[in-house]
GUBA-990348 format. One record per residue (C-alpha): x, y, z; residue in three letters. Coordinates in nm, 3 decimals. Example, Ala and Ser with C-alpha at 12.3 -4.5 7.8 and 13.67 -1.06 7.14 Angstrom:
REM residues 2
[r [1.230, -0.450, 0.780], ALA]
[r [1.367, -0.106, 0.714], SER]
***
This chain:
REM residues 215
[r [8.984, 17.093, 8.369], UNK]
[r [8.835, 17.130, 8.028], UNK]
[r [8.944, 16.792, 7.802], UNK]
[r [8.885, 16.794, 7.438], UNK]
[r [8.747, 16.489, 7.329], UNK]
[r [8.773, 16.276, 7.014], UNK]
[r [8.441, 16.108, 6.849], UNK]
[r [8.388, 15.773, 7.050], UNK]
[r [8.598, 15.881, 7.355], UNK]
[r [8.278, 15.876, 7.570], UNK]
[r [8.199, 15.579, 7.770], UNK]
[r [7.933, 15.394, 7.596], UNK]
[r [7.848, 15.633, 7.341], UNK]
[r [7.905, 15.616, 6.962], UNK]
[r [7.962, 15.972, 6.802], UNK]
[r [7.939, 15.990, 6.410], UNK]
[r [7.967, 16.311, 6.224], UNK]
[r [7.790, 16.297, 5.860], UNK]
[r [7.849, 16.596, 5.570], UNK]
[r [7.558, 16.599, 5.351], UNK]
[r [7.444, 16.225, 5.458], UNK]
[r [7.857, 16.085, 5.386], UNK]
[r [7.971, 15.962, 5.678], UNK]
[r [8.309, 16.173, 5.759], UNK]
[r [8.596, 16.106, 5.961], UNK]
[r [8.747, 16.430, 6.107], UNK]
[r [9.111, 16.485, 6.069], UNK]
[r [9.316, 16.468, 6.379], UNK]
[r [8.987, 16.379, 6.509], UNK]
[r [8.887, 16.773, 6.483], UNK]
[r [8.901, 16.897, 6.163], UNK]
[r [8.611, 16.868, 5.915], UNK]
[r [8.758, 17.096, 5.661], UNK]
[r [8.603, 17.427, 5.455], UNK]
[r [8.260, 17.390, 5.402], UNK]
[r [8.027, 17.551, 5.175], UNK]
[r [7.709, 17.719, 5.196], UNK]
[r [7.381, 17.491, 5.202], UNK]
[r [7.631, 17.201, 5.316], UNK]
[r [7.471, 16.979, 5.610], UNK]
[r [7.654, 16.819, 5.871], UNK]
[r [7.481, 16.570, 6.131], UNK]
[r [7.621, 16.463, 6.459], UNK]
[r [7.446, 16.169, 6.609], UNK]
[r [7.504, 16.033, 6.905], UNK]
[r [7.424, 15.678, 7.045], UNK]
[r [7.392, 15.573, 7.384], UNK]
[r [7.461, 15.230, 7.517], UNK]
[r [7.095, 15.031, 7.560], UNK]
[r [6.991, 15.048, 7.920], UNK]
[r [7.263, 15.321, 8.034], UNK]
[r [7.131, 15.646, 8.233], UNK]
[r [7.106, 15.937, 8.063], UNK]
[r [7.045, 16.282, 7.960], UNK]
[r [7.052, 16.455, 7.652], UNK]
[r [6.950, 16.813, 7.566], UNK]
[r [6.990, 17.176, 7.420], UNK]
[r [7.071, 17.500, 7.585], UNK]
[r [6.937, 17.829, 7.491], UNK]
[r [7.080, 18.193, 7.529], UNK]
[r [6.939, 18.154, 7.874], UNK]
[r [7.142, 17.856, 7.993], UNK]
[r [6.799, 17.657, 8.025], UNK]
[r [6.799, 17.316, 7.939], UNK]
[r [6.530, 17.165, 7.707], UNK]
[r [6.524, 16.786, 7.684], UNK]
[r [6.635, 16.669, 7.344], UNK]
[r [6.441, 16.437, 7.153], UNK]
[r [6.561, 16.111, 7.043], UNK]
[r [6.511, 15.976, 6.649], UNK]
[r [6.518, 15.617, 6.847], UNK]
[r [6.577, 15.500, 7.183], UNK]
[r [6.949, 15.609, 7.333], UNK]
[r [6.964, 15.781, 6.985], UNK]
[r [6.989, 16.175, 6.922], UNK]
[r [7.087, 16.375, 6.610], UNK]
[r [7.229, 16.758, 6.560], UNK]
[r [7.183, 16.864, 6.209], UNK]
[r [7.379, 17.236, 6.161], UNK]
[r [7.358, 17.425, 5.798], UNK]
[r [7.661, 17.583, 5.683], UNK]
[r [7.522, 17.935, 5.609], UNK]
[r [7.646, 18.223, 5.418], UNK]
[r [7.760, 18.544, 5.548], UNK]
[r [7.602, 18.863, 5.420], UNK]
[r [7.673, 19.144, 5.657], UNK]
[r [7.913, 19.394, 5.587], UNK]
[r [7.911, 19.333, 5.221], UNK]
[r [8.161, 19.011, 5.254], UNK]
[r [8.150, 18.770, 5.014], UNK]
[r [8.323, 18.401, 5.060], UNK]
[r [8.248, 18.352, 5.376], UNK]
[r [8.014, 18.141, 5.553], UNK]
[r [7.932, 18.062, 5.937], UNK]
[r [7.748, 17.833, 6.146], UNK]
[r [7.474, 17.791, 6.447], UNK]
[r [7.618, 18.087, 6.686], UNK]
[r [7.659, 17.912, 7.089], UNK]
[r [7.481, 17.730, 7.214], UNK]
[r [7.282, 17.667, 6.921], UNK]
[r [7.573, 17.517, 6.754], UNK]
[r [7.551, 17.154, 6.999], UNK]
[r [7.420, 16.989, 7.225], UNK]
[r [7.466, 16.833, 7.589], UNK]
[r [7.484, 16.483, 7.738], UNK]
[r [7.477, 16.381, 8.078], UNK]
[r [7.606, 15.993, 8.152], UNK]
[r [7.799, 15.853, 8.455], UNK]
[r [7.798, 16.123, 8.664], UNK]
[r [8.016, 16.349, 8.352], UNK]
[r [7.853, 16.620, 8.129], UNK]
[r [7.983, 16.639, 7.804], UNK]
[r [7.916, 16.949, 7.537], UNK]
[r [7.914, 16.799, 7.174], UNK]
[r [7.924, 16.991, 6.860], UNK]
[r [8.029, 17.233, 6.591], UNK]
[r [8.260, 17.536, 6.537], UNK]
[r [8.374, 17.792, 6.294], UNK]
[r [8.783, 17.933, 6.279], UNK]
[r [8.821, 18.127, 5.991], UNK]
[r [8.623, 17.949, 5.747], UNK]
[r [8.742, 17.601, 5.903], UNK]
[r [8.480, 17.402, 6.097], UNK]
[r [8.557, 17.154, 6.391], UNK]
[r [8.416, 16.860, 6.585], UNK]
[r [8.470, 16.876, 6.939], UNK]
[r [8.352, 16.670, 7.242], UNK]
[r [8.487, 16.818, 7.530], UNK]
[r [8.390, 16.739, 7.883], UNK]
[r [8.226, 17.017, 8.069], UNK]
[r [8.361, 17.100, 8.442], UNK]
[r [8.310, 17.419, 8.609], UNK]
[r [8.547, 17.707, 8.651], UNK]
[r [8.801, 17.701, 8.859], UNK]
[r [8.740, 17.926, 9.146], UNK]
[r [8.971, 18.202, 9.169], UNK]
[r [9.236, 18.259, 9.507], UNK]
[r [9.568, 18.446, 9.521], UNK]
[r [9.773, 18.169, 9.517], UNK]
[r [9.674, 18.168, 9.143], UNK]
[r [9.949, 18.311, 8.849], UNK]
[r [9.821, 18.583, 8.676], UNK]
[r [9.748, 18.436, 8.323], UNK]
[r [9.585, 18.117, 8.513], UNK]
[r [9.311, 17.978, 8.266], UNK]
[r [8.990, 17.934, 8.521], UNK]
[r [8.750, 17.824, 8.228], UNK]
[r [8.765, 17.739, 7.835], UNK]
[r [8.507, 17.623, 7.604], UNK]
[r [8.594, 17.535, 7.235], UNK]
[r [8.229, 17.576, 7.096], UNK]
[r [8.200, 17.907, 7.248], UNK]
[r [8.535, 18.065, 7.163], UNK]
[r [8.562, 18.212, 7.496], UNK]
[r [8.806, 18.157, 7.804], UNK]
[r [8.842, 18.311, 8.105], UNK]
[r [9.169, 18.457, 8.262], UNK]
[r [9.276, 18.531, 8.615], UNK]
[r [9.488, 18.874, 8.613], UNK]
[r [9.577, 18.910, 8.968], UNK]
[r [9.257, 19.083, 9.145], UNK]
[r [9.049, 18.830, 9.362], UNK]
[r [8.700, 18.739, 9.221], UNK]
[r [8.832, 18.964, 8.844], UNK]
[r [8.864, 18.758, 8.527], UNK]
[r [8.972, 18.843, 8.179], UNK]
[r [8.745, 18.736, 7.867], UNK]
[r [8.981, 18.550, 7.605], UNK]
[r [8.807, 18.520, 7.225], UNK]
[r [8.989, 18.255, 7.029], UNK]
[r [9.104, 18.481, 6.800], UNK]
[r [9.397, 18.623, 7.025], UNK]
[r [9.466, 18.222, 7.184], UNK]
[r [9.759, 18.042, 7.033], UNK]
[r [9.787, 17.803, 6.778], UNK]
[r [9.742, 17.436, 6.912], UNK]
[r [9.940, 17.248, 6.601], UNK]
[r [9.804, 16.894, 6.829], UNK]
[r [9.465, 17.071, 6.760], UNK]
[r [9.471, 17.234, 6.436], UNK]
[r [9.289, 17.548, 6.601], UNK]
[r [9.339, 17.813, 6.821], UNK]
[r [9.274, 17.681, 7.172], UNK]
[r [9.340, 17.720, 7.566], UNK]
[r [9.270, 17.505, 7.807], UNK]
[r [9.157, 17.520, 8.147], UNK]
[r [9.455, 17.521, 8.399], UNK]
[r [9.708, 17.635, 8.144], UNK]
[r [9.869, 17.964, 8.225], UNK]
[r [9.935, 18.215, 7.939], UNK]
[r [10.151, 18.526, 7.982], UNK]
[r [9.930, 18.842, 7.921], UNK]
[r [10.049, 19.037, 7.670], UNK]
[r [9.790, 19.316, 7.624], UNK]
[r [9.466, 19.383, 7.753], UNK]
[r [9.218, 19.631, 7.649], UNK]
[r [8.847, 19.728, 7.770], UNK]
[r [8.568, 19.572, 7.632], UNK]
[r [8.315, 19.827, 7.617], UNK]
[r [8.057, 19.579, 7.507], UNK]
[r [7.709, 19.595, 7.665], UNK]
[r [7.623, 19.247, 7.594], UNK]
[r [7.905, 19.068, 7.829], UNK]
[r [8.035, 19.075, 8.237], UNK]
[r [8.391, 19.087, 8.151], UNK]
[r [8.519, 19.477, 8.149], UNK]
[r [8.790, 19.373, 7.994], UNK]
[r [8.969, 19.177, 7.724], UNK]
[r [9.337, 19.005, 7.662], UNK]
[r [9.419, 19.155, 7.336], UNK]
[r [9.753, 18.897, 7.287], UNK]
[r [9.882, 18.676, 7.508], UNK]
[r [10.091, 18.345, 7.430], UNK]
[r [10.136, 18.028, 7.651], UNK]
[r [10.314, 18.077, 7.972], UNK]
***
């Protein structure tokens, strides 16, 4: 099951976020606030001296490339809030797209995906342990969460059909008031409200949950 994480919640690892070189202390753990564009935020992660470990960066691909470290056990994201310019809006402003938007660590046998996201001008801190989807069987609910990553924005949905899963953007999850952000989680169940094709080239899921609430 997918956990969020707050900073310093991973064994022997120190998490600190930094906003233009302050050091910052997310709300509810999450929540870093409206940013502007040019605005810098740092995540830098330490690892206990002398524990196993690995630390890198995923690209579109899903291959891994090792991530440097600015010292020993130590290894920095640095994200720029940028400003959007397509479609002639004004105001608003984006960061890093996935996976480009964090980085991975491997320690004690747990992977953990650490990084930044965007919700409607809002940007987030999550840690949130990575596990792998749960494989689908009939004695499943439809509405059964299999998978759910925060930094991506995407879940995935059983709806009934072995082996056939529903994409779910964060935009139609609920509200998590705990979180402060639109989030499901992986072995929740939602009820399916609507669902709708895709008809997107770049993506395996044929179809979409349009709005759904928790089950």
């Amino acid at each position: 099951m997918t956990t969020f994480l707050t900073p310093n919640a991973i064994p022997g690892v120190f998490v600190s976020i930094t906003i233009n070189g302050d050091l910052f202390q997310p709300l509810r753990g999450y929540k870093l606030g409206f940013l502007k564009p040019g605005d810098k935020v740092a995540i830098t992660a330490t690892v206990a001296k002398g524990a196993e470990h690995k630390c890198y960066t995923l690209d579109a691909k899903m291959t891994a490339t090792p991530k440097a470290a600015t010292h020993p056990g130590v290894y920095v994201k640095n994200l720029t809030i940028t400003k959007v310019t397509f479609n002639q809006s004004s105001g608003h402003t984006r960061i890093a797209g996935w996976p480009n938007n964090m980085f991975c660590l491997e320690i004690a046998g747990k992977t953990y995906n650490i990084g930044v996201f965007n919700r409607h001008g809002q940007y987030f801190f999550a840690i949130h342990e990575k596990t792998d989807p749960i494989e689908t069987n009939l004695a499943l609910p439809v509405g059964f969460v299999t998978h759910s990553d925060p930094l991506r924005g995407v879940a995935r949905v059983f709806t009934g059909s072995l082996f056939q899963e529903t994409r779910l953007h964060w935009s139609k999850m609920p509200f998590r008031h705990a979180l402060g952000f639109r989030a499901v989680i992986a072995g929740e169940v939602v009820t399916i409200k609507e669902i709708a094709k895709t008809g997107a080239e770049k993506t395996s899921f044929s179809q979409e949950i349009k709005s759904c609430a928790l089950a």
